[in-house]
Backbone as a printed PyTorch tensor [residue, N CA C, xyz], in Angstrom:
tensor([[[-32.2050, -16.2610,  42.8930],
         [-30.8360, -16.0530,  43.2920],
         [-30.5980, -16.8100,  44.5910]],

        [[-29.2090, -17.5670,  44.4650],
         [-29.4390, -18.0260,  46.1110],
         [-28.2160, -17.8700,  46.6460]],

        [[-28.2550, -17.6180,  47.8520],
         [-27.7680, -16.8270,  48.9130],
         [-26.2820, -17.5710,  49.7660]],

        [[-25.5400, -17.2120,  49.6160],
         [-23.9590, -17.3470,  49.9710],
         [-23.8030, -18.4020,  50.9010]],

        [[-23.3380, -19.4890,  51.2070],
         [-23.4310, -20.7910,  52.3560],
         [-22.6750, -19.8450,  53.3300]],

        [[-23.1550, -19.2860,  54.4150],
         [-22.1830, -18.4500,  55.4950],
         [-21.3450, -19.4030,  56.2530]],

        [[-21.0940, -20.8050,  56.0270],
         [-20.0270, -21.3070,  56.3950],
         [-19.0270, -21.4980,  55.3820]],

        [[-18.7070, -21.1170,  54.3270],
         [-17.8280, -21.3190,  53.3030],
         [-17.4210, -19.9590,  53.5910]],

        [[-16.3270, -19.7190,  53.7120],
         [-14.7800, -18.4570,  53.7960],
         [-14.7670, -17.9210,  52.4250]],

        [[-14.8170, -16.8560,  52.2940],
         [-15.0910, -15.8710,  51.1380],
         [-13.9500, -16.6270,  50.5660]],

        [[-11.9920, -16.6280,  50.8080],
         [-11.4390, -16.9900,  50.0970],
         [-11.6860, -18.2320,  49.6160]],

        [[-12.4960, -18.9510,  50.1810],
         [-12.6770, -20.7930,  49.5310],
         [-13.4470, -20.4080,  48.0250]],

        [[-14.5520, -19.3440,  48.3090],
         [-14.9260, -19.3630,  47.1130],
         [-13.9080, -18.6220,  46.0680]],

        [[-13.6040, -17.9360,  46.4110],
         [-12.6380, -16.8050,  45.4230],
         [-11.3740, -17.3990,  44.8340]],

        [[-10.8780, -18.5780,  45.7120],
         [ -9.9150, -19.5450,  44.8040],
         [-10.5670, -20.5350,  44.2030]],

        [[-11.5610, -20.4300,  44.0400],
         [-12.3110, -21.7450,  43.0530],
         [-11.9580, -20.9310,  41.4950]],

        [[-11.7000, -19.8630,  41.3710],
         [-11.5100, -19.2380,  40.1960],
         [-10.2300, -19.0420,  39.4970]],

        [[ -9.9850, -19.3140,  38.4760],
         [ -7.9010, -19.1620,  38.1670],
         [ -8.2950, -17.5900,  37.5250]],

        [[ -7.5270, -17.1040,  37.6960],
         [ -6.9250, -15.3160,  37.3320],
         [ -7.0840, -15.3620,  36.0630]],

        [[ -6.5620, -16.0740,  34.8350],
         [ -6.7500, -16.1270,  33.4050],
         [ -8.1010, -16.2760,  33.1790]],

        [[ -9.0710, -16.9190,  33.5520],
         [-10.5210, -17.4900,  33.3190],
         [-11.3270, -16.3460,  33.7130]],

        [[-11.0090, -15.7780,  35.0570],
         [-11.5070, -14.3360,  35.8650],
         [-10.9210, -13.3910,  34.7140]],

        [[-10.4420, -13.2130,  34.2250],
         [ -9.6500, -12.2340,  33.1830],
         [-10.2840, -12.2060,  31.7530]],

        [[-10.7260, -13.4750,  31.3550],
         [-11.2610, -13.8790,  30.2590],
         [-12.8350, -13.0450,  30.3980]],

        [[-13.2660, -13.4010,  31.4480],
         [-14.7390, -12.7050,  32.1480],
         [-15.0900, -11.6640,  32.0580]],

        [[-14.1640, -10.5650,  32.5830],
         [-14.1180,  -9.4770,  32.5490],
         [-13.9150,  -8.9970,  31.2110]],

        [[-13.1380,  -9.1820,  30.6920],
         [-12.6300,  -8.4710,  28.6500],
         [-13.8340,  -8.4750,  27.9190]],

        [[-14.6170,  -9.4890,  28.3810],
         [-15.8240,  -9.5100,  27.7820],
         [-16.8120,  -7.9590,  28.0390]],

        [[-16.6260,  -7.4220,  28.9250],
         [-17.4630,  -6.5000,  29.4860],
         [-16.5180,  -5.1530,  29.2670]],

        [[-17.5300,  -4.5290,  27.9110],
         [-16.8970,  -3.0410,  27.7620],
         [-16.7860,  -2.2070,  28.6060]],

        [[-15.7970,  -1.3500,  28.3700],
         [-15.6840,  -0.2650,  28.9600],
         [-14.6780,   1.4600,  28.2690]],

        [[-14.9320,   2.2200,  29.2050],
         [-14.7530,   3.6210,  28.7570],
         [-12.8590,   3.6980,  28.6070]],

        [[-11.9800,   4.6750,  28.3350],
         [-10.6760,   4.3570,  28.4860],
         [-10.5510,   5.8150,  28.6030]],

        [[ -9.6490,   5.6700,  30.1780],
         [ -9.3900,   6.7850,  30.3590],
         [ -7.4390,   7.3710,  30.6110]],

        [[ -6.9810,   8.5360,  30.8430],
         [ -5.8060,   8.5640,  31.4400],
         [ -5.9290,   9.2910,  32.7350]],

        [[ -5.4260,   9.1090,  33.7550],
         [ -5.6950,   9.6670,  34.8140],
         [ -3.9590,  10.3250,  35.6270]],

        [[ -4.2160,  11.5370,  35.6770],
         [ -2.9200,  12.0600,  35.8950],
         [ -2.9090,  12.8180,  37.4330]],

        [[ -1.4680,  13.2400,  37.9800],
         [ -1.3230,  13.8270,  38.8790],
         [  0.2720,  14.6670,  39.1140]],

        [[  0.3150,  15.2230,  39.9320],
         [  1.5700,  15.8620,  39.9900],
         [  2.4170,  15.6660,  41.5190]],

        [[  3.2450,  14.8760,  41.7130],
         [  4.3530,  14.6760,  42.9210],
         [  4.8850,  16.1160,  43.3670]],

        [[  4.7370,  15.8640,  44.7830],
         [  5.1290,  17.4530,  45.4550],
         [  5.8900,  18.2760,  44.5360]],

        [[  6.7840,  17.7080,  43.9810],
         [  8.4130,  18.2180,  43.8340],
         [  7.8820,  18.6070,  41.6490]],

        [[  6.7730,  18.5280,  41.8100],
         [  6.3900,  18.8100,  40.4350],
         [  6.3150,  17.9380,  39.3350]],

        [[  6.3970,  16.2720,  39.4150],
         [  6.7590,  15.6210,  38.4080],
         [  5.6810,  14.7500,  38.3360]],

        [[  5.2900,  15.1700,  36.4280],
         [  3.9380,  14.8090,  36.5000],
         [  3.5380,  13.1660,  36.4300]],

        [[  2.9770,  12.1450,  36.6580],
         [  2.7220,  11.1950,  36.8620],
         [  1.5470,  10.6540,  35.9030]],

        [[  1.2630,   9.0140,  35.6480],
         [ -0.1240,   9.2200,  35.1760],
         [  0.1420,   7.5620,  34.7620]],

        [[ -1.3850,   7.0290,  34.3630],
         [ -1.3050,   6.1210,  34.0730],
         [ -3.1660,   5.4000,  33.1720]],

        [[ -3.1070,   4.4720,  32.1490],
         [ -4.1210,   4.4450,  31.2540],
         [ -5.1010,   3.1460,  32.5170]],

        [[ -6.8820,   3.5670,  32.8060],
         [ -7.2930,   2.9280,  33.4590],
         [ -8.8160,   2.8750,  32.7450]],

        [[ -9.5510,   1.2400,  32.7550],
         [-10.7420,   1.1950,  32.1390],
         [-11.8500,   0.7750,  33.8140]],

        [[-10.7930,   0.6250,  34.6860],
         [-11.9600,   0.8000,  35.8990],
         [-12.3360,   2.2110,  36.6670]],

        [[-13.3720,   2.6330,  35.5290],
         [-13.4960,   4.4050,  36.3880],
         [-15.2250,   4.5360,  36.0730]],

        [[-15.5640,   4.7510,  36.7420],
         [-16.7570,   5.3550,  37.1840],
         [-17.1700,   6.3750,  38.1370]],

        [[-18.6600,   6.6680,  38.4660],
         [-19.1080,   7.7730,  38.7880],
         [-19.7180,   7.2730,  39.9250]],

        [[-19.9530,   7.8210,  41.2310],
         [-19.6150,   6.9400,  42.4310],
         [-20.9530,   8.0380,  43.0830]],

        [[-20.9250,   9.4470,  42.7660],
         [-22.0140,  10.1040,  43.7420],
         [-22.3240,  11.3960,  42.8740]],

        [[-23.6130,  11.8560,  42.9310],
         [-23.9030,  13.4920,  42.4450],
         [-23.6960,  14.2370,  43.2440]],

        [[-23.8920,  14.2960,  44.2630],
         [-23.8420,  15.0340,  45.1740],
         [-23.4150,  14.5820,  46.4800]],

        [[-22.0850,  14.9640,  46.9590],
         [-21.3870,  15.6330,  46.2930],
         [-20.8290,  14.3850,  44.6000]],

        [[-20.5110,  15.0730,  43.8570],
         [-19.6410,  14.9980,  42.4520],
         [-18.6510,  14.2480,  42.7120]],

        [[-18.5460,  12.5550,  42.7290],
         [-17.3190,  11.5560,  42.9470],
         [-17.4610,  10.9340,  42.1440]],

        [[-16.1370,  10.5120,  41.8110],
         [-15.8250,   9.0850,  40.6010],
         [-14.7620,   8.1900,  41.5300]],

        [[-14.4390,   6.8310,  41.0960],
         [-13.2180,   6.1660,  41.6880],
         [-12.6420,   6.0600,  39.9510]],

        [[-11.5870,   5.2920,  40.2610],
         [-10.7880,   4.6070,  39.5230],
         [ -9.8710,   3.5420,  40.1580]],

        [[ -9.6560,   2.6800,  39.5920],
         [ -8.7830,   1.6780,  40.1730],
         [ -7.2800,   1.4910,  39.3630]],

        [[ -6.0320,   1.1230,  40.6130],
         [ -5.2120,   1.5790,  40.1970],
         [ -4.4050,   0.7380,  40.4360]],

        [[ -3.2670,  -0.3530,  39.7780],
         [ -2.7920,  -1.5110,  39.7870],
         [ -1.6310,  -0.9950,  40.7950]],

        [[ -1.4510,  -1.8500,  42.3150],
         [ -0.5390,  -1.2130,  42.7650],
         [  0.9860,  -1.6580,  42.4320]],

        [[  1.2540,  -2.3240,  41.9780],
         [  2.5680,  -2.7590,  40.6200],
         [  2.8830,  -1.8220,  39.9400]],

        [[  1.9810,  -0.1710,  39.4280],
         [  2.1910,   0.4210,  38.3850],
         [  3.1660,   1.2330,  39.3750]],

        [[  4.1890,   1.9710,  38.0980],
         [  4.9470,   3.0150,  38.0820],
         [  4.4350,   3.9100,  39.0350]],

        [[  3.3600,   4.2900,  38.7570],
         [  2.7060,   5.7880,  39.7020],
         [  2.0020,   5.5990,  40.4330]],

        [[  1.8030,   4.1220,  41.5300],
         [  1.0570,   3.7590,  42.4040],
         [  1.6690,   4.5090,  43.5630]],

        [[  2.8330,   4.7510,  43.7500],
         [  2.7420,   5.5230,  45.0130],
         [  2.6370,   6.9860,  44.8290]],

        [[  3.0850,   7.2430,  43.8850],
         [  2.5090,   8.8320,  44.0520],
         [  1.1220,   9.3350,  43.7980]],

        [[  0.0620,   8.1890,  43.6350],
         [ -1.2120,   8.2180,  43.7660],
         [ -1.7840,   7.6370,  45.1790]],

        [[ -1.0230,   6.9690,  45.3660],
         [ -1.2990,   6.8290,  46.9290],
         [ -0.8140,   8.1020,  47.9820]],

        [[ -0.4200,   8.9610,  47.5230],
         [  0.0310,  10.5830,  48.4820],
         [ -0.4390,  11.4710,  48.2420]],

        [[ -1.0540,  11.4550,  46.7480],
         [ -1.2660,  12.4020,  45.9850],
         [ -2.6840,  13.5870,  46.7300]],

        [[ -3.0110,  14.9250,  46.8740],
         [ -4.1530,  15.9340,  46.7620],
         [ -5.0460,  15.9870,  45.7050]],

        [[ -4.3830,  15.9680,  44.3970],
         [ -5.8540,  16.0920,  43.4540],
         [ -5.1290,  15.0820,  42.3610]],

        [[ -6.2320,  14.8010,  41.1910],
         [ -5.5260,  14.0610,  39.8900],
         [ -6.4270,  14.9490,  39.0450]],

        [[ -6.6260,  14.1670,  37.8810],
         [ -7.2370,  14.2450,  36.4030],
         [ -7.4460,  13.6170,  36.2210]],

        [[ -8.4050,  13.0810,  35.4920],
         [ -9.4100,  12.1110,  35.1400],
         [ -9.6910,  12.8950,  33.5240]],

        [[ -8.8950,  11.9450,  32.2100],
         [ -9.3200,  12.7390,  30.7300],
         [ -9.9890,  11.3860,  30.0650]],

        [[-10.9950,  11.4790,  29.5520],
         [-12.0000,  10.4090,  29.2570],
         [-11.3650,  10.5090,  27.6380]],

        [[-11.1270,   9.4390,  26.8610],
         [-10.0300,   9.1120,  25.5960],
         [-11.1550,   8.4560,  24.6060]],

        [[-11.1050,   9.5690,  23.3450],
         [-11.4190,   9.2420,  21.8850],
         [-10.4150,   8.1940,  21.2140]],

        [[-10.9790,   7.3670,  19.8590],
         [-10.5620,   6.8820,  19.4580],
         [ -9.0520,   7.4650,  18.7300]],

        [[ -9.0570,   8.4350,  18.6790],
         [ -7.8060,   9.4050,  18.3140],
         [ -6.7130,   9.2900,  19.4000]],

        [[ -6.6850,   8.9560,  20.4210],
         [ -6.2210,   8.7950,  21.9090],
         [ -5.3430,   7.7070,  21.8150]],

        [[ -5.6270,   6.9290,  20.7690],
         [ -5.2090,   5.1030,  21.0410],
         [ -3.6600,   5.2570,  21.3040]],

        [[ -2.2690,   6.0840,  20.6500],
         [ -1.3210,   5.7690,  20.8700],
         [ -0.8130,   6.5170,  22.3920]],

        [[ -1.4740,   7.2490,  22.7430],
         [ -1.8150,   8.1270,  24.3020],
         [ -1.6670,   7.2520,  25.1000]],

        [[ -3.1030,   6.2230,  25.0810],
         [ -3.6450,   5.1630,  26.1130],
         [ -2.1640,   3.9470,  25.8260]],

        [[ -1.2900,   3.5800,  25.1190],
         [ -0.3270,   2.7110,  25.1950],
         [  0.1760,   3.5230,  25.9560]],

        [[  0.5440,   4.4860,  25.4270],
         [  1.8020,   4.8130,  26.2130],
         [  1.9240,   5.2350,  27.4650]],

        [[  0.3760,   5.5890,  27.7200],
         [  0.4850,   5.4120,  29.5770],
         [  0.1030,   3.8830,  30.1440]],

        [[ -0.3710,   3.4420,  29.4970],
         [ -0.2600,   2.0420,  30.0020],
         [  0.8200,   1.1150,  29.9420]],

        [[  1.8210,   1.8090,  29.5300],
         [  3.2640,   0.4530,  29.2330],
         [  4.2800,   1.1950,  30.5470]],

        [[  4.4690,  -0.0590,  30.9420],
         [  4.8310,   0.1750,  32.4380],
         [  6.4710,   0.8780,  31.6230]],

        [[  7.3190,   1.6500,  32.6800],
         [  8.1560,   2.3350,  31.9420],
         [  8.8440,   3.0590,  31.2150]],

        [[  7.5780,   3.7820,  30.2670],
         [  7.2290,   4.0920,  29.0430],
         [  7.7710,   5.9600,  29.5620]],

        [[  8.0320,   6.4820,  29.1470],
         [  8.4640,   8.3860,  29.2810],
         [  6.7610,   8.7810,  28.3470]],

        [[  5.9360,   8.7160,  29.7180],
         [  4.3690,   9.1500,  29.5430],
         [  4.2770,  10.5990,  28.7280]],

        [[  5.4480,  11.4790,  29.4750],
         [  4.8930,  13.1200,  29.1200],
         [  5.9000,  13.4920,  28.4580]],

        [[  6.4250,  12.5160,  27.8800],
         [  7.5340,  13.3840,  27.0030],
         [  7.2510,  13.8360,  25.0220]],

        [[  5.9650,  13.3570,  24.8950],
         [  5.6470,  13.5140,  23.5550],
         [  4.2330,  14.4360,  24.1270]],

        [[  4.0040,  14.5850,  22.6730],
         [  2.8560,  15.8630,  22.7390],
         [  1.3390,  14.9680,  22.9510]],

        [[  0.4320,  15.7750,  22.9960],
         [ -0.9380,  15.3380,  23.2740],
         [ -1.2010,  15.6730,  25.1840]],

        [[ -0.6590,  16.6480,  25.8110],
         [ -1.1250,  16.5060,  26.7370],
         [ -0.9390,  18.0730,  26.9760]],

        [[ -1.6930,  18.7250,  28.1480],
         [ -2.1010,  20.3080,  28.5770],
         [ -2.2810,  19.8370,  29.7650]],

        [[ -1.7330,  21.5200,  30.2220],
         [ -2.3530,  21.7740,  31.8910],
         [ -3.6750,  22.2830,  31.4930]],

        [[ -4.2920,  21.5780,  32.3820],
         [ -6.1120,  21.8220,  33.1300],
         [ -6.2480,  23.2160,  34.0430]],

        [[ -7.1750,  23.7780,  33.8590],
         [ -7.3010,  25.0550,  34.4500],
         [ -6.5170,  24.6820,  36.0100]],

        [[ -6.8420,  23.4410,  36.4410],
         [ -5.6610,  23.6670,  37.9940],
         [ -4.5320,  23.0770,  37.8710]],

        [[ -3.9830,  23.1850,  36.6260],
         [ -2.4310,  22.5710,  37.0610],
         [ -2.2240,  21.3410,  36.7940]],

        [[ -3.1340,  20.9280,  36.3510],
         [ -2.7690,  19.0480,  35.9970],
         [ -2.7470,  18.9170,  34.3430]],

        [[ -1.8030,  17.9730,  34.7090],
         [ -1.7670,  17.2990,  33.0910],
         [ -3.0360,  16.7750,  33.0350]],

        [[ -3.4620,  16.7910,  31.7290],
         [ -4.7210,  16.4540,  31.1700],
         [ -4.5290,  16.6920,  29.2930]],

        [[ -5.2030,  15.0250,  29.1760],
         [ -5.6360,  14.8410,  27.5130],
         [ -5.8180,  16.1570,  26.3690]],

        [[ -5.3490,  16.6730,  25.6680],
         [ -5.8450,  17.4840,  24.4050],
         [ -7.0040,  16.9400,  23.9570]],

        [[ -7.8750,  17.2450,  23.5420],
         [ -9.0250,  16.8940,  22.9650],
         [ -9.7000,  15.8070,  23.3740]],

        [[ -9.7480,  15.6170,  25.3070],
         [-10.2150,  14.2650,  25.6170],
         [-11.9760,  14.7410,  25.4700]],

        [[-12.6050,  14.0690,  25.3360],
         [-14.4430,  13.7210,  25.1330],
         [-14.7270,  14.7900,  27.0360]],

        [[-14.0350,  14.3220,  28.3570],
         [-13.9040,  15.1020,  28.9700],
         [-12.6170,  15.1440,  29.7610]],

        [[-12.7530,  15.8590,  30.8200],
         [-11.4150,  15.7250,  31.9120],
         [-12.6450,  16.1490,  33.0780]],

        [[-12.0680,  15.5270,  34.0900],
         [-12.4390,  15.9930,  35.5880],
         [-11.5020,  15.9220,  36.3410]],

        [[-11.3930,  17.1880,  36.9880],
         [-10.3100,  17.3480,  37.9760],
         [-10.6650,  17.7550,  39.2990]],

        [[-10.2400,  16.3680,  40.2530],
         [-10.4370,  15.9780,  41.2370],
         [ -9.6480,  16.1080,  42.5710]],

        [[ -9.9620,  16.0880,  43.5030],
         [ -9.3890,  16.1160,  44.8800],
         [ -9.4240,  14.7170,  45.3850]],

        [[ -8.4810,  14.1570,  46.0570],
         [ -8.2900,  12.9250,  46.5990],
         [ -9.0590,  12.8720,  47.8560]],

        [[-10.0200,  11.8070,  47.8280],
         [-11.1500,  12.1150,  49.0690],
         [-11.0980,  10.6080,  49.7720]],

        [[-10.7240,   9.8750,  48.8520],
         [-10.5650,   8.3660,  49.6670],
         [ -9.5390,   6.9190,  48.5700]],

        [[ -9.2700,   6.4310,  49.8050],
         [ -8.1750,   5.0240,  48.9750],
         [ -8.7360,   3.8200,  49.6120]],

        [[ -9.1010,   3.1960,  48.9020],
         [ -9.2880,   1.4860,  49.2600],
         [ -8.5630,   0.6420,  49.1940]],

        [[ -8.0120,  -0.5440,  49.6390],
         [ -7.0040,  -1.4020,  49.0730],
         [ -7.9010,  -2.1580,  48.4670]],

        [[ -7.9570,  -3.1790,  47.7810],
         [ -8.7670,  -4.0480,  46.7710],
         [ -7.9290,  -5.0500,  45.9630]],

        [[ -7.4290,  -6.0010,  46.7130],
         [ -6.4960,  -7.3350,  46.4770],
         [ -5.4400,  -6.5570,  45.6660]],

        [[ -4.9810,  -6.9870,  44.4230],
         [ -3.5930,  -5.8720,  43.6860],
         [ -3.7850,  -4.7470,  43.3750]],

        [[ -4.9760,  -4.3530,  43.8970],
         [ -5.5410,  -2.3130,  43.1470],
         [ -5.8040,  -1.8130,  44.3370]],

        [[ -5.7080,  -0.7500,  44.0740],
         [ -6.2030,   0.1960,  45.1780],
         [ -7.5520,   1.1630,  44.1820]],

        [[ -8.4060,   1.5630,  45.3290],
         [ -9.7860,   2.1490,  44.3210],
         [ -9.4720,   3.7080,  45.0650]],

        [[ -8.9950,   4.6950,  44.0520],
         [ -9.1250,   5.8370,  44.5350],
         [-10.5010,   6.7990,  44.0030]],

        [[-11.0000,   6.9300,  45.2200],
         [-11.9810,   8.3160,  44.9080],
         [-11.4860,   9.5270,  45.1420]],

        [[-12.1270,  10.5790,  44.3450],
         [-12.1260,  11.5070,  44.3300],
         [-13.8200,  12.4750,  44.0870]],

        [[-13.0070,  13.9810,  44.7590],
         [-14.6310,  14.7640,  44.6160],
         [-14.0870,  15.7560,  43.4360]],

        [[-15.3130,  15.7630,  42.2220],
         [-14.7770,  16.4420,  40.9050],
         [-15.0280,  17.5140,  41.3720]],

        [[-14.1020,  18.0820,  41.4020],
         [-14.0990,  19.5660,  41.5590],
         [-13.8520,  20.3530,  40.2860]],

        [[-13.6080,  19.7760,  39.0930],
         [-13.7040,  20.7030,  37.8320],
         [-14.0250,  19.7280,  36.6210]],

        [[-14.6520,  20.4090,  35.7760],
         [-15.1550,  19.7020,  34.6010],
         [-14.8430,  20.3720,  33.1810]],

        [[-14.2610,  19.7850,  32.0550],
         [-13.8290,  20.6710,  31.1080],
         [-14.7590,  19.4250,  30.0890]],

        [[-15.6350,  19.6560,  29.3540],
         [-16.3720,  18.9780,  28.5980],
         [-15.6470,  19.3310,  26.7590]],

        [[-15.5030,  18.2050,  25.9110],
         [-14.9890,  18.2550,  24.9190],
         [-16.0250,  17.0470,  23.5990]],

        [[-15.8250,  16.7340,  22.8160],
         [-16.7250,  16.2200,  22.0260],
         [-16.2290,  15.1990,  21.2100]],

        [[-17.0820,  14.3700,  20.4920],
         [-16.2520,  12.9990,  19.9970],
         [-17.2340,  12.2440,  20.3850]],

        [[-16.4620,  10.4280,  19.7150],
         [-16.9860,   9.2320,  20.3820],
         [-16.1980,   9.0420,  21.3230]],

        [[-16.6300,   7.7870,  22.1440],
         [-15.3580,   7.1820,  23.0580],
         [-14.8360,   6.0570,  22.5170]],

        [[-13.3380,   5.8470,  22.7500],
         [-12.6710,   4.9640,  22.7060],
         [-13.2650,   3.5870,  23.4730]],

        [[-13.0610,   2.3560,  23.5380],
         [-13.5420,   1.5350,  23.8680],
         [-12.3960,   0.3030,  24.4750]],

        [[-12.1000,  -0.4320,  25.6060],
         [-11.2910,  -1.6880,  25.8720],
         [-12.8320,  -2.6140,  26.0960]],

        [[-12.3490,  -3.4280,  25.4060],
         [-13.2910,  -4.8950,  25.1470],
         [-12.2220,  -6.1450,  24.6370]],

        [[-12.2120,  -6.9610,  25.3100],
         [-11.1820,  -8.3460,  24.9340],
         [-10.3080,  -7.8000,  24.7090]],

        [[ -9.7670,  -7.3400,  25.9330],
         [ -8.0180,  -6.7430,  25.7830],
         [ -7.5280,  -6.1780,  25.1140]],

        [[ -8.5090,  -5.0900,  24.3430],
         [ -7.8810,  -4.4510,  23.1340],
         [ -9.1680,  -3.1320,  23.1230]],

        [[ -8.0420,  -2.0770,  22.5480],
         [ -8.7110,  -0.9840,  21.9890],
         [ -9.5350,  -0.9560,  20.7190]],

        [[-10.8780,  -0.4000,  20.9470],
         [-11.8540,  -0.3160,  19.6420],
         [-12.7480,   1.0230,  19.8380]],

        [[-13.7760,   1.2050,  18.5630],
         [-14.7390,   2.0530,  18.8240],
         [-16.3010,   1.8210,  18.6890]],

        [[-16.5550,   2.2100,  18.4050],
         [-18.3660,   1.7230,  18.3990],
         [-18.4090,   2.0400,  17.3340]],

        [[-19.2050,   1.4180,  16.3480],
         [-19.9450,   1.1140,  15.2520],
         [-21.1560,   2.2240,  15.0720]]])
């Protein structure tokens, strides 16, 4: 492996790359599909479909997710106390559009429950974790929010899958 020229400026290298080609890169590399929800002071529930989420610490119990700050519910995730985190079966697929289409009336069709604390959360997601807002990163157009899971509701299934820009399942 060899080691970064410390006179070249991080951005010199990082524009050597076009966004479509960096994009192409990434699709290649599976991942889990989740919906991640929350509730605005004034009660109005929020949410949006994300495949950058992982598990960040055991102890204490953290995950991030990353969160396009362009989306609909970027600022009320940027204020927000706790979310939901519902991990999405292949049964999920018209769920995951419809929180992912910018615009879209997320909670107005069925498939979704309050979580023992009050959050919207998936019907029959594989799981949900419901979290407390413990930290925000900025991260060029995303912001990476962590959270500490403070509740776990475990459910059963395969997982849904995003690979080359599209929803699938495992074989």
């Amino acid at each position: 492996m060899t080691e970064l020229d410390p006179d070249i400026p991080d951005t010199a290298v990082a524009s050597e790359v076009a966004s479509e080609e960096f994009r192409a890169a990434m699709g290649r590399f599976p991942s889990g599909v989740v919906v991640v929800t929350t509730r605005c002071p004034d009660g109005t529930p929020r949410g949006f479909t994300a495949s950058s989420f992982c598990s960040v610490s055991l102890d204490p119990p953290m995950v991030l997710v990353c969160l396009a700050n362009s989306a609909d519910s970027a600022a009320s995730f940027a204020r927000c106390d706790r979310f939901a985190v519902s991990v999405l079966a292949p049964l999920h697929r018209p769920l995951a559009e419809r929180f992912a289409t910018k615009g879209a009336d997320k909670f107005g069709a069925a498939g979704l429950r309050l979580s023992p604390g009050g959050l919207p959360a998936v019907e029959r997601a594989l799981s949900v974790l419901e979290c407390a807002a413990h930290a925000r990163h900025p991260a060029g157009d995303h912001t990476v929010l962590i959270g500490r899971v403070t509740g776990v509701r475990l459910g059963e299934g395969a997982p849904m899958v995003y690979y080359n820009r599209s929803f699938r399942t495992l074989a």
